[in-house]
N, C-alpha and C positions, 0 to 999 in steps of 0.2 A: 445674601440679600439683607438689607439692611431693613431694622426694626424701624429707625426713627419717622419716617413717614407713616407710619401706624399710632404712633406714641405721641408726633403733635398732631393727629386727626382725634386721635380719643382724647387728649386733655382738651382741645380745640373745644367740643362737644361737652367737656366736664363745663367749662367755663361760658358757653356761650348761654346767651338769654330769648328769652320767649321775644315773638314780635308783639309788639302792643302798640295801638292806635295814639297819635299822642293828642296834648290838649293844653292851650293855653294855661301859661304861667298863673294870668289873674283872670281865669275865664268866671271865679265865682266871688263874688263881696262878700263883704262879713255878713254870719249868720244874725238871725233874729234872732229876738230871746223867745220866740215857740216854736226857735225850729228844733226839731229831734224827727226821731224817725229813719230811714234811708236819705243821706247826704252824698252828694256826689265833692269830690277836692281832686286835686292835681298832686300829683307824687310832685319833688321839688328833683327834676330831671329826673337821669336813669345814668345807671354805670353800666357802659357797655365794654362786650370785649374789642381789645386791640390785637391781640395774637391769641396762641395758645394759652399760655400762662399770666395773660394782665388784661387788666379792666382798666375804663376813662370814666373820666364823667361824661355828660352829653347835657345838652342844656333842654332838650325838649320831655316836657313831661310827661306822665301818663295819666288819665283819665281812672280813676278809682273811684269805689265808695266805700263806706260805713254807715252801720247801725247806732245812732246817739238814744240813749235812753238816761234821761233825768229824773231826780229823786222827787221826792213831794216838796213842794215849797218853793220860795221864791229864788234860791242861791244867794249869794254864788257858791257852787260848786265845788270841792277839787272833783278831781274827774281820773279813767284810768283808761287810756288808751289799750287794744286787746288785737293780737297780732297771733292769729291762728297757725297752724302745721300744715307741714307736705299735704295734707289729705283735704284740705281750703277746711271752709267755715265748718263747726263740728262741737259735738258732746265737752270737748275742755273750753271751749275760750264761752262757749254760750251758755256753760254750765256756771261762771262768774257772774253775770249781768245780777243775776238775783240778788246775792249775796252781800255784791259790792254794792246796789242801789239799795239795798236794805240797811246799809253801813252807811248813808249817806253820802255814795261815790256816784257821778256821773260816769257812764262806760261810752266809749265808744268803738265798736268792734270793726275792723277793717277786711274787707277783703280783699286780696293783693292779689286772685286770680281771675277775674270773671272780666274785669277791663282790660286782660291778656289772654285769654280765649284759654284760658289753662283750666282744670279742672281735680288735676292732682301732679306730683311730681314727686312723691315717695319714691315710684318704680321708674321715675327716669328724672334723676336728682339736675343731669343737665340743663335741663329747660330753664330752670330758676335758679341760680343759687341765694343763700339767704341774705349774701351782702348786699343784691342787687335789689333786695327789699328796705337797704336802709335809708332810701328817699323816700318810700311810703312812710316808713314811720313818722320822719319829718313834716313830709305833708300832710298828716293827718293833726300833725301837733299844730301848723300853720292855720289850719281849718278850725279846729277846736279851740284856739286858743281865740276865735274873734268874735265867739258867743257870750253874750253878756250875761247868761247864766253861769258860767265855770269861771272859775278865778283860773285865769293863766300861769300865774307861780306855784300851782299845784296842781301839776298833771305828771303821771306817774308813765312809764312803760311796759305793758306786761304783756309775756309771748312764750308761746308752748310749742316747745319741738325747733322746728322750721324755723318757726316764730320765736323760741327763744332763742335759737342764735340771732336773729334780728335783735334783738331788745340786745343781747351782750354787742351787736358791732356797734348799736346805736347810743351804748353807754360809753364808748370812748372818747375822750376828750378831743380826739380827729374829730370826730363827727360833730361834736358843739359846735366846734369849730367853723369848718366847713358849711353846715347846714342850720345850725343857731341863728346865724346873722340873721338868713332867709326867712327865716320859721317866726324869726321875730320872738320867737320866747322857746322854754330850754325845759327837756323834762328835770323833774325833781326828785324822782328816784326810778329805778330801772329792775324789776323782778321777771328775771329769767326761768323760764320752769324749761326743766329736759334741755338744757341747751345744748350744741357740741360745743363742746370743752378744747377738742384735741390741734385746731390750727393756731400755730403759734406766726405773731406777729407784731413788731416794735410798737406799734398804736395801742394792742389790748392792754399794756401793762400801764396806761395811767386812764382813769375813770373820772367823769364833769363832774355827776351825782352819785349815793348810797345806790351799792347794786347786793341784791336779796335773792339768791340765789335756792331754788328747790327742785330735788329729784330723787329718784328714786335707787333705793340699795341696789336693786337686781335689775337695773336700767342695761340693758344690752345691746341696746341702739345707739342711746350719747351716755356711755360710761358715767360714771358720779367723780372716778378718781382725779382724770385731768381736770375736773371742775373743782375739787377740792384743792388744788395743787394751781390752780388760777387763783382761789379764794385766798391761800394762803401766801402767794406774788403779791395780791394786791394789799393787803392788809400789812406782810411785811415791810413795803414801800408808802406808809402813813396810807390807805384812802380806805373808805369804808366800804366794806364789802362781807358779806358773809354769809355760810351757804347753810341749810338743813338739808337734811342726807335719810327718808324717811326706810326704814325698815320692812322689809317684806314686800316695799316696793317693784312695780316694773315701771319703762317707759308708759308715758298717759294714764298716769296712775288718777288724775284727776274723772279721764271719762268715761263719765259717770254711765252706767248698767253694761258697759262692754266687758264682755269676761276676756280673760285673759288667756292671750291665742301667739301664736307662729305666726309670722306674715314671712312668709318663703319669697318673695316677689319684690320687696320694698330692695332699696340699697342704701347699704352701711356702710362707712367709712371709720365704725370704730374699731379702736388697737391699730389707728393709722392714725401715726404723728404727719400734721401737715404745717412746714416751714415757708414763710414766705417772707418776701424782703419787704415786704408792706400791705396796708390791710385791701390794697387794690393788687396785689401780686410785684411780682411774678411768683411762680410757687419755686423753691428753691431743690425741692427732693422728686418733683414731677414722679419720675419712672417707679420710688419707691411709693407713690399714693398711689398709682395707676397697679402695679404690682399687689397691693393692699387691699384695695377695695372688694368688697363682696356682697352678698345677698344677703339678707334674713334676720329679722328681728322679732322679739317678743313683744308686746303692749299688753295693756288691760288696766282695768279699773281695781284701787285698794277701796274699800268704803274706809277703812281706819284712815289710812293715809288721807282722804280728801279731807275727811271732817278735822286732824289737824292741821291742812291748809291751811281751811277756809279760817279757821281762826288763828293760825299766825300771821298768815297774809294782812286780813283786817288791824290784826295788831301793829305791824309794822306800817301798814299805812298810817295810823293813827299818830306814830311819832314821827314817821318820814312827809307826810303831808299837811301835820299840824299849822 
């Protein structure tokens, strides 16, 4: 009996996406300058699957929203777009908003699940994968950028876990590419927190913008090492990039009052090299990811580690958004 009709039914499931209601291209005009608050925008399409192992594009959007929260004063802005984990909106990406608007940053926090009836996708990574978030990211930049308080040439991308593999696919020069035109203006630098590191792909090795890379030493979810080992690709091939690597850390080291636990339930794909002939697929090793994959990760909160975050973060915005 042969395996392969088992082997493309579970990659089929690895790669396939949530259904989500969709919503005109231009169904919203540019913001006011007093809008903040809960904003609805249109992801800029969706990548769906085509078989087991590849993704398309699709031209119909999805219906999202975000949290815009502005500083005191008149702007303009830079601003920092905030792209949450498996687990949706939560303790890391909402645990920024203070900080950054205390720094002078406009946030805008996305939720990439509740316009797709998802609710989490830790414990069942198929429903979503994070590429297929990298038209939110877009489309939040398209949205944010038409607000007469933020200066457009300075909106940043930041994303934790889930979300920071978004922010690394959305720092690829594919992606400017591709979704720039659209978006009408382009992030100006891209800070990935916990990203996965481990799928390699011809597009991640040249980057639009400075990508700021942070996680944690004893991260057992998205390892630190293939991230060091991307940071060091990129920076040997001239583009700026560079990681901190914080000590005594674990995964979501940023959220804040979670102590630090087992999650027996979630799925890992790290110490699983994943090869693909592009950053839409096909996956090249299939049977060896499928083979790989398993259960169980550590998270929790460092109080040291966030409060060096929060202020190297601020600092690097401060030269990357100047």
């Amino acid at each position: 009996m042969t395996r392969r009709p088992v082997f493309v039914a579970a990659l089929a499931a690895l790669l396939a996406g949530a259904c989500a209601p969709s919503m005109p291209r231009d169904a919203a005009g540019a913001l006011g300058s007093d809008a903040t608050g809960r904003l609805t925008f249109s992801t800029l399409g969706t990548l769906e699957r085509v078989d087991a192992s590849r993704l398309q594009r699709a031209d119909r959007g999805v219906g999202l929203t975000g949290e815009l929260r502005l500083p005191e004063g008149g702007g303009p802005f830079p601003a920092v777009v905030l792209m949450h984990g498996c687990g949706g909106l939560g303790n890391a990406e909402q645990g920024w908003v203070g900080p950054l608007g205390a720094a002078g940053y406009a946030t805008f926090v996305v939720d990439s699940f509740t316009g797709r009836g998802l609710t989490e996708v830790c414990t069942s990574s198929r429903a979503l994968l994070s590429v297929q978030r990298l038209p939110d990211a877009y489309g939040a930049l398209r949205r944010l950028a038409t607000h007469p308080r933020i200066d457009a040439r300075r909106i940043a991308l930041m994303g934790f876990s889930h979300g920071g593999s978004v922010t690394l696919f959305s720092a690829t020069a594919w992606a400017k590419e591709v979704y720039g035109r659209e978006a009408s203006a382009a992030f100006a630098a891209f800070l990935p927190f916990y990203p996965g590191c481990n799928s390699d792909y011809p597009e991640r090795r040249a980057v639009s913008a400075p990508v700021r890379t942070h996680i944690g030493e004893l991260d057992d979810w998205t390892p630190a090492a293939p991230c060091r080992e991307l940071v060091a690709t990129l920076k040997a091939d001239g583009f700026d990039a560079d990681i901190t690597v914080y000590p005594g850390a674990y995964h979501s080291f940023d959220n804040v009052g979670r102590r630090v636990v087992w999650l027996p339930r979630v799925d890992s794909a790290a110490g699983c090299p994943i090869r693909s002939a592009s950053i839409l697929g096909p996956v090249l090793n299939g049977p060896d990811v499928l083979g790989c994959l398993h259960k169980g990760a550590t998270l929790g909160w460092s109080p040291t580690a966030t409060e060096q975050a929060r202020r190297n973060v601020v600092a690097q915005l401060a030269t990357l958004l100047r």
